[in-house]
N, CA and C atoms of all chains as a GROMACS GRO file, in nm:
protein
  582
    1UNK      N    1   0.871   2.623  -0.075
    1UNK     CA    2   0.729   2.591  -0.081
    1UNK      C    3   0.652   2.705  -0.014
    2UNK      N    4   0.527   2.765  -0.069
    2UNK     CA    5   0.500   2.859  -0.032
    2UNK      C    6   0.396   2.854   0.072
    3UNK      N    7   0.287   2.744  -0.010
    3UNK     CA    8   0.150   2.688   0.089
    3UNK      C    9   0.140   2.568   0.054
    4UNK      N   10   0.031   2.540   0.155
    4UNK     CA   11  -0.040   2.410   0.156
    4UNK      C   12  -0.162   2.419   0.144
    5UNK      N   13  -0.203   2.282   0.072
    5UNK     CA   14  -0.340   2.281   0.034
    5UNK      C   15  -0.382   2.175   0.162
    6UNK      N   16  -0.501   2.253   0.214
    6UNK     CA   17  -0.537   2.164   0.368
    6UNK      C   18  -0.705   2.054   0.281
    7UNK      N   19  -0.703   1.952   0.310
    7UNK     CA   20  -0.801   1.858   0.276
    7UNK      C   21  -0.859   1.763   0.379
    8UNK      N   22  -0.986   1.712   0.369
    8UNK     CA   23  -0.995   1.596   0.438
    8UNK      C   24  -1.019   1.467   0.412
    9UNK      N   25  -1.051   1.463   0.249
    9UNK     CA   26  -1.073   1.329   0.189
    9UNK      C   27  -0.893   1.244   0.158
   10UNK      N   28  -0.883   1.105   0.186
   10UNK     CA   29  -0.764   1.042   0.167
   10UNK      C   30  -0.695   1.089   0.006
   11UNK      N   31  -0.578   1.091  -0.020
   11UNK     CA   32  -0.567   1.065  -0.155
   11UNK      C   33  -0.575   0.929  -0.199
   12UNK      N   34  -0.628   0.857  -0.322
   12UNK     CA   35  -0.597   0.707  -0.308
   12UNK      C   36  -0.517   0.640  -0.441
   13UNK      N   37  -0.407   0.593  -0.438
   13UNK     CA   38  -0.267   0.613  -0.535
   13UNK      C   39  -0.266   0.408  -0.529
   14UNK      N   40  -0.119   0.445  -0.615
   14UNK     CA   41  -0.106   0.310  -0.660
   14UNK      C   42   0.031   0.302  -0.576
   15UNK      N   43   0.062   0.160  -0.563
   15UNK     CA   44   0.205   0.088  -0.512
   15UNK      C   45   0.178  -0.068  -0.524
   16UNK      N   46   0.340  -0.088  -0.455
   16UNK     CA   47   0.337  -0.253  -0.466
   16UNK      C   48   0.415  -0.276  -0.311
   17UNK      N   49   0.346  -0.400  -0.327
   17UNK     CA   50   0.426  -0.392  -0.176
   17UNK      C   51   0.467  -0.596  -0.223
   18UNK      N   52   0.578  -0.624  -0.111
   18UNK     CA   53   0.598  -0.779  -0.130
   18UNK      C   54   0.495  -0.850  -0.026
   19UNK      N   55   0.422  -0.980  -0.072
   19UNK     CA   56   0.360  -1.055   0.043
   19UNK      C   57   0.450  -1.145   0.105
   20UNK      N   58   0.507  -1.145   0.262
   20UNK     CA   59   0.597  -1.253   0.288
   20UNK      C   60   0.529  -1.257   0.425
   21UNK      N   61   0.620  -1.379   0.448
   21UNK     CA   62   0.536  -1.456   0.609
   21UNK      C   63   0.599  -1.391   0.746
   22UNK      N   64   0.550  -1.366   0.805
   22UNK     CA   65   0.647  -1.282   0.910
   22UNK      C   66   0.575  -1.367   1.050
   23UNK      N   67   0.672  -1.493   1.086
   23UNK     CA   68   0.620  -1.586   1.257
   23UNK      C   69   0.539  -1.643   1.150
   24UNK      N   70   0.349  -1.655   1.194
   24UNK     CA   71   0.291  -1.768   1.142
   24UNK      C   72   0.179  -1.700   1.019
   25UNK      N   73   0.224  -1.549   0.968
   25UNK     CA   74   0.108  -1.501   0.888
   25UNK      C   75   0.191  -1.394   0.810
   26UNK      N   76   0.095  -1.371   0.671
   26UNK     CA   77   0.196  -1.312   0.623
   26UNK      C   78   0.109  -1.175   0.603
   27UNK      N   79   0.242  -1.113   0.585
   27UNK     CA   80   0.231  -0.956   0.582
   27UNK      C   81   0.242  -0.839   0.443
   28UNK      N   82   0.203  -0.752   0.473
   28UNK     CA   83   0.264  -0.700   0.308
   28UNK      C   84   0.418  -0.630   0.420
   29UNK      N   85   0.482  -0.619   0.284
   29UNK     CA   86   0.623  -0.567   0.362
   29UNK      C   87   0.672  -0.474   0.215
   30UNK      N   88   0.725  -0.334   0.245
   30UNK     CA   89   0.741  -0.232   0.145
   30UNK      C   90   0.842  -0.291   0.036
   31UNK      N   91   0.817  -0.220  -0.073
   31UNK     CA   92   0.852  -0.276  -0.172
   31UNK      C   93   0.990  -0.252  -0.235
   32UNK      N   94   1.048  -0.150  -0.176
   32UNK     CA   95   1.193  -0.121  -0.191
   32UNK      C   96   1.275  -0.091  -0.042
   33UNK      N   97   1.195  -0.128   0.055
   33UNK     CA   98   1.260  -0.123   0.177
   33UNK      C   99   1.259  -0.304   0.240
   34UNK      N  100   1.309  -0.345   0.234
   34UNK     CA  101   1.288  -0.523   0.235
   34UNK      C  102   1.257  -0.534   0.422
   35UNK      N  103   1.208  -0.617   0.431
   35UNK     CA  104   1.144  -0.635   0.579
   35UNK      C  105   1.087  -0.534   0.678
   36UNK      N  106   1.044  -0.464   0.625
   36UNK     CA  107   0.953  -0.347   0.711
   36UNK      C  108   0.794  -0.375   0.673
   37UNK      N  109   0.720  -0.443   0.750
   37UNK     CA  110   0.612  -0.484   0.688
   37UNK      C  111   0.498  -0.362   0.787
   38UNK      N  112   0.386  -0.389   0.694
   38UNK     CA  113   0.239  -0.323   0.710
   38UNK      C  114   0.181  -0.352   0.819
   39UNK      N  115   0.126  -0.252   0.952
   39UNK     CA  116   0.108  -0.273   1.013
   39UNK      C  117  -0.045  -0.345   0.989
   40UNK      N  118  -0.130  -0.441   1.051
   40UNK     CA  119  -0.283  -0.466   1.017
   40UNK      C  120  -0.357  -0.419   1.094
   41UNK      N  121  -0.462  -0.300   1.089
   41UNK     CA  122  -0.582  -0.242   1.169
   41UNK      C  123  -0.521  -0.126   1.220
   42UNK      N  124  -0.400  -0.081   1.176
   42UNK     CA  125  -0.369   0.054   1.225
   42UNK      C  126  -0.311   0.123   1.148
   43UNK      N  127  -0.264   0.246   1.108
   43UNK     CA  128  -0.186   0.314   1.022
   43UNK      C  129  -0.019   0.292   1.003
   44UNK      N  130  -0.019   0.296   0.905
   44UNK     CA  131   0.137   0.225   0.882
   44UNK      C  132   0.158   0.384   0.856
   45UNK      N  133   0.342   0.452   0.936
   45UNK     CA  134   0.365   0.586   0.948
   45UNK      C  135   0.514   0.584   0.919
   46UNK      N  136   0.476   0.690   0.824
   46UNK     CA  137   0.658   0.726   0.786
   46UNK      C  138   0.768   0.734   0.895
   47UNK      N  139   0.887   0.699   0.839
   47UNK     CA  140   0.952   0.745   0.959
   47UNK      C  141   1.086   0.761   0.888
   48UNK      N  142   1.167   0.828   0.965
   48UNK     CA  143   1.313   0.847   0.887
   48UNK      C  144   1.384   0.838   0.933
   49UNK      N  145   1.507   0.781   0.912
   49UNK     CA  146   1.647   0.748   1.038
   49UNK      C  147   1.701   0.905   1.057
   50UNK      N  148   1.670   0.984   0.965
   50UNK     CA  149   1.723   1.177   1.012
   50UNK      C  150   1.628   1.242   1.019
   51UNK      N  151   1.531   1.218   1.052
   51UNK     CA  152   1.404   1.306   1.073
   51UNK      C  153   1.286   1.266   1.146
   52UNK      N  154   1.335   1.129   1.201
   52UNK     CA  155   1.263   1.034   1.284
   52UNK      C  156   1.073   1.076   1.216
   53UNK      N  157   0.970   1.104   1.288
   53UNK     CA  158   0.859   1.121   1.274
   53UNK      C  159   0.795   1.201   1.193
   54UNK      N  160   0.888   1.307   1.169
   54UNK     CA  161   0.880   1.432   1.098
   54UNK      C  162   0.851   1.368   0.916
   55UNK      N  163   0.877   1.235   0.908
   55UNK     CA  164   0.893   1.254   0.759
   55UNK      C  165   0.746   1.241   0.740
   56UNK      N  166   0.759   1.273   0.599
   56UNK     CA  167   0.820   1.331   0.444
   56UNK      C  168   0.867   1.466   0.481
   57UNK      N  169   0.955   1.496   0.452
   57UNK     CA  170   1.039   1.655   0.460
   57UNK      C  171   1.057   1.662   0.370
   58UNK      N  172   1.077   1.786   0.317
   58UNK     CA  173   1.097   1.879   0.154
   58UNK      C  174   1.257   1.830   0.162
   59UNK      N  175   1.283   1.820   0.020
   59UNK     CA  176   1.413   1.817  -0.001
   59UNK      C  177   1.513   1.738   0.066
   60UNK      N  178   1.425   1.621   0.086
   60UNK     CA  179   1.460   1.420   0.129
   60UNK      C  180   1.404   1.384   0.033
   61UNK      N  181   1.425   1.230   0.070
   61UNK     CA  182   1.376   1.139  -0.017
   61UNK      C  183   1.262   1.049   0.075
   62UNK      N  184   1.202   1.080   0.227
   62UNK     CA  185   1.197   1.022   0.318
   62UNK      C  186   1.023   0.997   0.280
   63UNK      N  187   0.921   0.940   0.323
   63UNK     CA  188   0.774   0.955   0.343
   63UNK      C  189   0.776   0.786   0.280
   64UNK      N  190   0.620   0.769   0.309
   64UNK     CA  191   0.577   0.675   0.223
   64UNK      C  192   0.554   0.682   0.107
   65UNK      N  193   0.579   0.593  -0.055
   65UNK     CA  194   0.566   0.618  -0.175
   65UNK      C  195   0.450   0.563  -0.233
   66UNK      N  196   0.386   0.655  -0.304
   66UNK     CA  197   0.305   0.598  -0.404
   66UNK      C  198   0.277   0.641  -0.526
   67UNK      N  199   0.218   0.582  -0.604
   67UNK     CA  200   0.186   0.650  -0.779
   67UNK      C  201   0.095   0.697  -0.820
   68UNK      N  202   0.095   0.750  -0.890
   68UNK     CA  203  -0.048   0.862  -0.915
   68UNK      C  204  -0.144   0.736  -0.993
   69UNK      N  205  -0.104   0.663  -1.097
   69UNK     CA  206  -0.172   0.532  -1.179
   69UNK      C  207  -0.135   0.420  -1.148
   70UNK      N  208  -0.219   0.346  -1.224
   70UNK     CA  209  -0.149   0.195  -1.161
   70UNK      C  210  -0.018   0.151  -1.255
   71UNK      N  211  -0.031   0.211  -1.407
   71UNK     CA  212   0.050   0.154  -1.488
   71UNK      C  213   0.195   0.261  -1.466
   72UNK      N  214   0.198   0.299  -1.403
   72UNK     CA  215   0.311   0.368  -1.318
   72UNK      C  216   0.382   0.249  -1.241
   73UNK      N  217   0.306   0.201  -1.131
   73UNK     CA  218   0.317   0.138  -1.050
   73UNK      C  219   0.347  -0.049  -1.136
   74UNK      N  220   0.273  -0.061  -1.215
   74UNK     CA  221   0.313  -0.206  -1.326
   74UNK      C  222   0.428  -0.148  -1.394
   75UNK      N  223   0.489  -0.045  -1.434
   75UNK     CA  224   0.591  -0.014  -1.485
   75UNK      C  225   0.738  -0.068  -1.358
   76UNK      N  226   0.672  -0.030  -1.279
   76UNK     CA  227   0.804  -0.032  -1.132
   76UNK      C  228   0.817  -0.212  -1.159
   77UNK      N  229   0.739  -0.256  -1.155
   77UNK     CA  230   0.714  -0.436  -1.135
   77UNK      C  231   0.811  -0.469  -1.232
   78UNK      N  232   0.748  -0.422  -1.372
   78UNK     CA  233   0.861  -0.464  -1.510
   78UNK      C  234   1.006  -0.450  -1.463
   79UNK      N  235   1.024  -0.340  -1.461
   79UNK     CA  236   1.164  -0.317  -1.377
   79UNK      C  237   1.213  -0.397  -1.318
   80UNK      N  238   1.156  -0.419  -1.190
   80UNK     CA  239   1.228  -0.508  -1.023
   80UNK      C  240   1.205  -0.636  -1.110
   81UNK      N  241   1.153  -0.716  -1.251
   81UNK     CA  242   1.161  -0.855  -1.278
   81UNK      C  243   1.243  -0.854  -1.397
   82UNK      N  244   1.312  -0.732  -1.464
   82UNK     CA  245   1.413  -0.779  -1.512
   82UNK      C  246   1.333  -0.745  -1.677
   83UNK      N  247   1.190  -0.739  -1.669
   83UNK     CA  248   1.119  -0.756  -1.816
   83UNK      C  249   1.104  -0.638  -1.901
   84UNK      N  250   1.211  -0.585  -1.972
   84UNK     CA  251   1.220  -0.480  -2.037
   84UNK      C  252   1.100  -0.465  -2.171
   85UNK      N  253   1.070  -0.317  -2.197
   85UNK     CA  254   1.016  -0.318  -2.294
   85UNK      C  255   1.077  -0.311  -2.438
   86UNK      N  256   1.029  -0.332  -2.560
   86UNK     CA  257   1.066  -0.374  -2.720
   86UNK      C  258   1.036  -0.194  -2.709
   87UNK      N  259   1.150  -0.198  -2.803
   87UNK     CA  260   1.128  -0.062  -2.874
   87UNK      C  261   1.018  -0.020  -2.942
   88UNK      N  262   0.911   0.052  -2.897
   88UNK     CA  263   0.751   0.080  -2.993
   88UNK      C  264   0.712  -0.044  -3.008
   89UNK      N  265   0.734  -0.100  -2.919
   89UNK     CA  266   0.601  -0.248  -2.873
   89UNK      C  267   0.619  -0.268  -2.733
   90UNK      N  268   0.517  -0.137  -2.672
   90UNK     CA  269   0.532  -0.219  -2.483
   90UNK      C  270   0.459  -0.349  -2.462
   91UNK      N  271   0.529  -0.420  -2.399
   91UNK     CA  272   0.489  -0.507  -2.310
   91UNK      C  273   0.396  -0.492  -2.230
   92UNK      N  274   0.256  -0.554  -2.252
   92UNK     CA  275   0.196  -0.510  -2.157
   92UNK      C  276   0.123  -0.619  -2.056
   93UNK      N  277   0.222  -0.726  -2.105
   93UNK     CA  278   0.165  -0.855  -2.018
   93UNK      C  279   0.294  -0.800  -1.873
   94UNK      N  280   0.227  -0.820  -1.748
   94UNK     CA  281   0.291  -0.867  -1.620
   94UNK      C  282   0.359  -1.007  -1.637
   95UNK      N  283   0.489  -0.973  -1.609
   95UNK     CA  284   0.542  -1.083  -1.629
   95UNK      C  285   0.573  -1.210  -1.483
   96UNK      N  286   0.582  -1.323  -1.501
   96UNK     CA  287   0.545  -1.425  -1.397
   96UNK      C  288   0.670  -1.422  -1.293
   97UNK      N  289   0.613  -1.443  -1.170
   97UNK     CA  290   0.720  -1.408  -1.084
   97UNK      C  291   0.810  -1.515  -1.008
   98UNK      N  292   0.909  -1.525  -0.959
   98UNK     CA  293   0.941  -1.663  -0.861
   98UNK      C  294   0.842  -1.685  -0.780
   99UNK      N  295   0.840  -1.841  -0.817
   99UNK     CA  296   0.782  -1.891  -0.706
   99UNK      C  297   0.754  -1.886  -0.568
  100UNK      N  298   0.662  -1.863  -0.526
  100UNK     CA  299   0.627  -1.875  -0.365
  100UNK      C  300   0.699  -1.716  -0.316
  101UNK      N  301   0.733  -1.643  -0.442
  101UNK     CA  302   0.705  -1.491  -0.412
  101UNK      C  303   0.641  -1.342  -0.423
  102UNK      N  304   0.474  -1.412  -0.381
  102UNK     CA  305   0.412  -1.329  -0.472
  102UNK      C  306   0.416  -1.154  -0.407
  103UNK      N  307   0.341  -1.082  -0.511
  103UNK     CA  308   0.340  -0.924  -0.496
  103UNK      C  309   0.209  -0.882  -0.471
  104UNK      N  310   0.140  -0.776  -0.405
  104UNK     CA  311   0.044  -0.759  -0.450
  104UNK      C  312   0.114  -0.605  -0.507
  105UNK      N  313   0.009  -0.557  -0.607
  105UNK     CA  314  -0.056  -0.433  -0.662
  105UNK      C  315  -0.161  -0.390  -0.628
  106UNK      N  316  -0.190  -0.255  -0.549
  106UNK     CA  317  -0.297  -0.218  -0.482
  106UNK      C  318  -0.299  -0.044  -0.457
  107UNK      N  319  -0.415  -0.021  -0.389
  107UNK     CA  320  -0.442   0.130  -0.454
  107UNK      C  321  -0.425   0.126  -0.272
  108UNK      N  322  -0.410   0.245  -0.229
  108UNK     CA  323  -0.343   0.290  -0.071
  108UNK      C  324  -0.372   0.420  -0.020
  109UNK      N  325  -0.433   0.447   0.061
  109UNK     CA  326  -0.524   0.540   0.133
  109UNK      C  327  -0.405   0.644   0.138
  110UNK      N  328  -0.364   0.739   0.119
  110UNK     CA  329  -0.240   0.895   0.192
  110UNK      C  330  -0.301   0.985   0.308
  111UNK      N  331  -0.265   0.990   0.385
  111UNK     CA  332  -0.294   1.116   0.458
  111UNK      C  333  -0.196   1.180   0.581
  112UNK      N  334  -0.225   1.273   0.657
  112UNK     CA  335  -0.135   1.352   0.709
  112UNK      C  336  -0.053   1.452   0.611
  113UNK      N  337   0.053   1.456   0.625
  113UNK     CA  338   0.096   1.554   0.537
  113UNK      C  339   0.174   1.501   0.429
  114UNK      N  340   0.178   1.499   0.320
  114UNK     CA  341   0.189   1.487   0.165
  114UNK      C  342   0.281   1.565   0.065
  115UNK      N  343   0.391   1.509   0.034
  115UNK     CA  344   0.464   1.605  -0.097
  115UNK      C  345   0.442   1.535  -0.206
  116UNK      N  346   0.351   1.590  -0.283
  116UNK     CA  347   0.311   1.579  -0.424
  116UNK      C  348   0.390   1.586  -0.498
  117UNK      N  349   0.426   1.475  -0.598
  117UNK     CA  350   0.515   1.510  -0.742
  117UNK      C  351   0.447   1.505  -0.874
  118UNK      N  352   0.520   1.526  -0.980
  118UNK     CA  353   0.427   1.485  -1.084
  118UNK      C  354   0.404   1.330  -1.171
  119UNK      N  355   0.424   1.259  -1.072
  119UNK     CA  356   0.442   1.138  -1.091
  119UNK      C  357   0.363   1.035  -0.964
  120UNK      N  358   0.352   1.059  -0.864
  120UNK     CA  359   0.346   1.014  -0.712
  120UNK      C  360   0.324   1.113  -0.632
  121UNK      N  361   0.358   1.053  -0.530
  121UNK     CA  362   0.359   1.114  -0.323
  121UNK      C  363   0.421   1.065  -0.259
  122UNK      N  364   0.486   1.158  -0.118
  122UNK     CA  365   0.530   1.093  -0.035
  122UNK      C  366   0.458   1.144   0.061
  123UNK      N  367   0.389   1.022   0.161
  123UNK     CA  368   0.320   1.056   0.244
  123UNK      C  369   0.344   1.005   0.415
  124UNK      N  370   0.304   1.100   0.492
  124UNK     CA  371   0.329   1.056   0.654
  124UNK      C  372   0.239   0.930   0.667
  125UNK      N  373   0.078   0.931   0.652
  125UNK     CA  374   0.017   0.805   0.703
  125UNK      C  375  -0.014   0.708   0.533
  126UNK      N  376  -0.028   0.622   0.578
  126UNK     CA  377  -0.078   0.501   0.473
  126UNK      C  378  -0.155   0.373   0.562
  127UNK      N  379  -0.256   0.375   0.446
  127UNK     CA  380  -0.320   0.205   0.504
  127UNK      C  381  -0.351   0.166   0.340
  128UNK      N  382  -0.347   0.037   0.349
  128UNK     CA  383  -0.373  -0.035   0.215
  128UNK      C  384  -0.522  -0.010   0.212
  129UNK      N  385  -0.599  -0.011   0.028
  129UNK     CA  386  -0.718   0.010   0.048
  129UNK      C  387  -0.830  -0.096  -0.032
  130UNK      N  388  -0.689  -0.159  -0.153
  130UNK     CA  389  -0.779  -0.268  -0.189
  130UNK      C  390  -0.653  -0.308  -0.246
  131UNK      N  391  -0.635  -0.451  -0.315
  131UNK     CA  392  -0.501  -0.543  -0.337
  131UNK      C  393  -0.580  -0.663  -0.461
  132UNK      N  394  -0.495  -0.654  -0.545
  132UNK     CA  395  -0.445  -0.764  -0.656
  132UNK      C  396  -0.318  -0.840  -0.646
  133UNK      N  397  -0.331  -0.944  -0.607
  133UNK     CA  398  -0.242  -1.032  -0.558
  133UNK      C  399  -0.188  -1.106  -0.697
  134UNK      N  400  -0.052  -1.086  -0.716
  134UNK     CA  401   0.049  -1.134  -0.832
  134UNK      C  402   0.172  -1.257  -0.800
  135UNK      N  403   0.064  -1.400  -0.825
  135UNK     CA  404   0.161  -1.519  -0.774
  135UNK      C  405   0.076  -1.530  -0.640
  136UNK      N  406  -0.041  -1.529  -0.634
  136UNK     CA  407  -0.076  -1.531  -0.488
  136UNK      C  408  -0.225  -1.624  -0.539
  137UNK      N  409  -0.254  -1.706  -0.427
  137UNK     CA  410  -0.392  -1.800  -0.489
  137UNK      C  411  -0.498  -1.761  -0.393
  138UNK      N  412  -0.592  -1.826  -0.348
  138UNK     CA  413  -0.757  -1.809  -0.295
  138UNK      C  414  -0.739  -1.782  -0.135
  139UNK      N  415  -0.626  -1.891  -0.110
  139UNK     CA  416  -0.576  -1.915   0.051
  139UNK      C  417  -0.524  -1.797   0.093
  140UNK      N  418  -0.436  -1.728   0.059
  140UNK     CA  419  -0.347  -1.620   0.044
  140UNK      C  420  -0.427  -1.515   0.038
  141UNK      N  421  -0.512  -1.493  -0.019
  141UNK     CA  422  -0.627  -1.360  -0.077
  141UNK      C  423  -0.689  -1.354   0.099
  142UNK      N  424  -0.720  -1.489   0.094
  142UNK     CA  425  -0.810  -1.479   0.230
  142UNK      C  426  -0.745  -1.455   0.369
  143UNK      N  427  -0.610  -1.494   0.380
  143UNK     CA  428  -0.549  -1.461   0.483
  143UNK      C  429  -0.555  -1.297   0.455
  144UNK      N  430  -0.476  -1.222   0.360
  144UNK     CA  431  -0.468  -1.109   0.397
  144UNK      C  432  -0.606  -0.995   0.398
  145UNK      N  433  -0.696  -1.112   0.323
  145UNK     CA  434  -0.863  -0.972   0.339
  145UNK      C  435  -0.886  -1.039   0.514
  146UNK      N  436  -0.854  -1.101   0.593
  146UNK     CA  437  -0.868  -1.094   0.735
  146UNK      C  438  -0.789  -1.026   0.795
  147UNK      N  439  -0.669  -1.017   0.782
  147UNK     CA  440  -0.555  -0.975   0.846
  147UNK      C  441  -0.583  -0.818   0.872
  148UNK      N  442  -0.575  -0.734   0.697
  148UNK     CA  443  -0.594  -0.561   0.676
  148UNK      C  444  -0.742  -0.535   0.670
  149UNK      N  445  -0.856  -0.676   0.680
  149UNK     CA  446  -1.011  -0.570   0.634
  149UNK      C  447  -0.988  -0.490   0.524
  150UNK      N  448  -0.942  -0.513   0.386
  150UNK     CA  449  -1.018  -0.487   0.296
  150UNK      C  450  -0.973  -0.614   0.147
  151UNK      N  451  -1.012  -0.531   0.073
  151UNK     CA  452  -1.069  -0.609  -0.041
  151UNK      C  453  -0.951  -0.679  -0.094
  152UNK      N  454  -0.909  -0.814  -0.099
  152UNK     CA  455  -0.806  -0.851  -0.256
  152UNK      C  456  -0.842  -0.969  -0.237
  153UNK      N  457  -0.777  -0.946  -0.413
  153UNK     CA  458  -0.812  -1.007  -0.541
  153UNK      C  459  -0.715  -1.142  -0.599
  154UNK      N  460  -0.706  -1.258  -0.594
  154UNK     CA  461  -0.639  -1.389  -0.582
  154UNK      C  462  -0.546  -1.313  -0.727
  155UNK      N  463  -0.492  -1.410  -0.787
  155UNK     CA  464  -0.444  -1.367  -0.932
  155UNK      C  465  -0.528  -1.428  -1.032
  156UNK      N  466   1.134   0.422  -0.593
  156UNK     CA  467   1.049   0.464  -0.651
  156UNK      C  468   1.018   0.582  -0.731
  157UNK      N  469   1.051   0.620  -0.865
  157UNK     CA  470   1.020   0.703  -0.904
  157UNK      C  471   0.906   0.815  -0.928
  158UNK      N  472   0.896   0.906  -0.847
  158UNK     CA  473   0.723   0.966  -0.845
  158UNK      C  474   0.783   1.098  -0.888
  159UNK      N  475   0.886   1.121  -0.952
  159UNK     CA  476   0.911   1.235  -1.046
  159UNK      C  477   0.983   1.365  -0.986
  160UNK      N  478   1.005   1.418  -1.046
  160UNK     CA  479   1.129   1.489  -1.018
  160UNK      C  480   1.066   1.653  -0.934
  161UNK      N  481   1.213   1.628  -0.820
  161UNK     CA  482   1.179   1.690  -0.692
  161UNK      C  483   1.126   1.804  -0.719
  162UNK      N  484   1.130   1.930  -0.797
  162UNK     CA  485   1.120   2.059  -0.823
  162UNK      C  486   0.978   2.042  -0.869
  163UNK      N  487   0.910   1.940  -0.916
  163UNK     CA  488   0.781   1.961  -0.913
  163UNK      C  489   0.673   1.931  -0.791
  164UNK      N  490   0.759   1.926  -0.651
  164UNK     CA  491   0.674   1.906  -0.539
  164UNK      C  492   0.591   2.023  -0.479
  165UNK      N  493   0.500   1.989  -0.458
  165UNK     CA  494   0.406   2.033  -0.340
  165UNK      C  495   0.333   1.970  -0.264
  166UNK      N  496   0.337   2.070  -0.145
  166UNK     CA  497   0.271   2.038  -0.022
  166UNK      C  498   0.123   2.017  -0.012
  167UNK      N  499   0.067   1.905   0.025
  167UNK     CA  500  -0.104   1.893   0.058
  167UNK      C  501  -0.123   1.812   0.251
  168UNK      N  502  -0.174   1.911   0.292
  168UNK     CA  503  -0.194   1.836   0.392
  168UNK      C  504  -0.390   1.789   0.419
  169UNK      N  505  -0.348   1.656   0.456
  169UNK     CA  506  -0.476   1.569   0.481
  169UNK      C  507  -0.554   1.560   0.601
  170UNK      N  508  -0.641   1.616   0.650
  170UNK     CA  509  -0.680   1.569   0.778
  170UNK      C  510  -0.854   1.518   0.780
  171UNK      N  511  -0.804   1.360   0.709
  171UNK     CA  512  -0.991   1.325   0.734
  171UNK      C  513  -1.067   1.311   0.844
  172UNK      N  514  -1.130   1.303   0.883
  172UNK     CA  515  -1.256   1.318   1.012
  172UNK      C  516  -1.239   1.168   0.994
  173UNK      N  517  -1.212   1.061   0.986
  173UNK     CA  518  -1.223   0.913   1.013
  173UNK      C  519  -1.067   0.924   0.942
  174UNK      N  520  -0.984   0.818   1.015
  174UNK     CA  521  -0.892   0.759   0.914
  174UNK      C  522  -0.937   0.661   0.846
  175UNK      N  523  -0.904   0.615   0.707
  175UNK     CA  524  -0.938   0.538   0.667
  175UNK      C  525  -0.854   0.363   0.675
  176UNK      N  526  -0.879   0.344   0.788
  176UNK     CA  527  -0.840   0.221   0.827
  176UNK      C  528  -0.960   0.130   0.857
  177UNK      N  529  -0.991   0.039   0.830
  177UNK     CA  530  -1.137  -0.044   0.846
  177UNK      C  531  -1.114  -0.152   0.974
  178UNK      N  532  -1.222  -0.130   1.028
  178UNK     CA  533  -1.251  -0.231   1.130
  178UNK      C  534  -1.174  -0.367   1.119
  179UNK      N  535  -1.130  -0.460   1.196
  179UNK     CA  536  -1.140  -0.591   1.167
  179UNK      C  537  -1.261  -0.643   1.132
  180UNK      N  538  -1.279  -0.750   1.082
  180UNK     CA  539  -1.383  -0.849   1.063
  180UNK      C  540  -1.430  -0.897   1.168
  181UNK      N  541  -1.548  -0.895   1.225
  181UNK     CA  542  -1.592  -0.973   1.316
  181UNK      C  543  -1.561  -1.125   1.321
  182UNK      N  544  -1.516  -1.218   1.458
  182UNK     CA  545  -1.537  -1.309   1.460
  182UNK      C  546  -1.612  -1.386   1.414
  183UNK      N  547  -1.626  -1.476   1.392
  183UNK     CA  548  -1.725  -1.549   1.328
  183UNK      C  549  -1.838  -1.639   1.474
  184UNK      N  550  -1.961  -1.597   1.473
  184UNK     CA  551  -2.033  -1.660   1.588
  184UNK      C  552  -2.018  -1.776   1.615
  185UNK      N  553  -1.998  -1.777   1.777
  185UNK     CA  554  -1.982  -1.932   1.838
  185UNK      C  555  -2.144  -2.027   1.796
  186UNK      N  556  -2.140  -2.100   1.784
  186UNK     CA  557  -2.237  -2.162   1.773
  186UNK      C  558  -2.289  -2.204   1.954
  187UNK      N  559  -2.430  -2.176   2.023
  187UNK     CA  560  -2.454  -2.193   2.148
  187UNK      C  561  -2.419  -2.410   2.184
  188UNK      N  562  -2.350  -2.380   2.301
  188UNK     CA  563  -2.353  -2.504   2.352
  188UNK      C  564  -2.485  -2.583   2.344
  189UNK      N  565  -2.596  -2.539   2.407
  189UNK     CA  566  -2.700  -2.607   2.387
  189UNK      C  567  -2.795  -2.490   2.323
  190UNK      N  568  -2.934  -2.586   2.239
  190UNK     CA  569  -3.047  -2.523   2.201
  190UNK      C  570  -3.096  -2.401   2.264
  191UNK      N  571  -3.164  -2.288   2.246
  191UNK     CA  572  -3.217  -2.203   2.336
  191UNK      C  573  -3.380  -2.316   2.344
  192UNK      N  574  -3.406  -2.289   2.483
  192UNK     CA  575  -3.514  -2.367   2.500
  192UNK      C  576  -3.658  -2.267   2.550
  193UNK      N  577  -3.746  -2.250   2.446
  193UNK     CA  578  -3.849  -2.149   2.458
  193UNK      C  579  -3.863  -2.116   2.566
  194UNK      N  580  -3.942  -2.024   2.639
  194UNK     CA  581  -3.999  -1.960   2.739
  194UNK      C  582  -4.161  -2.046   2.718
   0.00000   0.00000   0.00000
């Protein structure tokens, strides 16, 4: 890598994270790392079991993930539920999830330092920035727009 | 998570003047024990 491009506006990308209850409230918790949940009112920060603080490092797999679109990110969902697409007929309904396990889909603030792909990022800081809740109702919406301060959306 | 293949990475580093993390919500106001009673 030769340079870096220095910025100060967030990047703002797509992911999914799981909603589960963690004690008496629930949390978002990462979406391919199972029980590591989102911190609320502070920056949620990469970290790596070989690079401790340092992550995202070049040539790991380590940082926080996100997608450049959302239908990137609804593509990952199809996947983790099993709902394949028809040959030259995508699917473009979200398909329904187990019960009492909902997801949200939501767009997520990047900053600190950033390895860009052509697909995504892996980034040192993250905070959620707005949320569509999948399997999630009015009660649920409202716990977590108190919890993180910002915007989501019931299903 | 697939965000595409490694050889197309590069480096951006971010440093906003605010993080973008939002306040909590304010409490919601106590309602006063008693009336305020004019002056």
């Amino acid at each position: 890598m030769s340079s870096s491009a220095f910025l100060t506006e967030p990047i703002v990308a797509w992911r999914l994270w799981h909603v589960r209850r963690h004690d008496d409230v629930h949390r978002l918790e990462s979406f391919t790392w199972h029980h590591v949940s989102w911190p609320a009112g502070t920056r949620f920060e990469a970290e790596c079991s070989t690079h401790g603080v340092a992550a995202p490092v070049e040539g790991h797999e380590c940082g926080i993930y996100a997608f450049k679109t959302r239908e990137l990110a609804e593509d990952l969902l199809r996947r983790y539920t099993g709902v394949r697409q028809h040959y030259g007929r995508p699917n473009q309904e979200l398909p329904p999830l187990r019960q009492g396990c909902p997801i949200a889909i939501g767009r997520v603030s990047l900053w600190g330092r950033i390895l860009a792909r052509e697909n995504g990022f892996r980034a040192q800081y993250a905070y959620p920035y707005e949320l569509f809740l999948i399997g999630g109702e009015d009660t649920l919406a409202r716990e977590l727009r108190g919890l993180y301060a910002v915007d989501v959306w019931p299903s | 998570m697939d965000i595409g293949a490694p050889d197309t990475e590069h480096e951006i580093e971010i440093a906003p003047l605010d993080e973008p993390v939002p306040a909590p919500a304010p409490a919601p106001a106590k309602e006063p024990a008693q009336e305020p009673i004019p002056a």
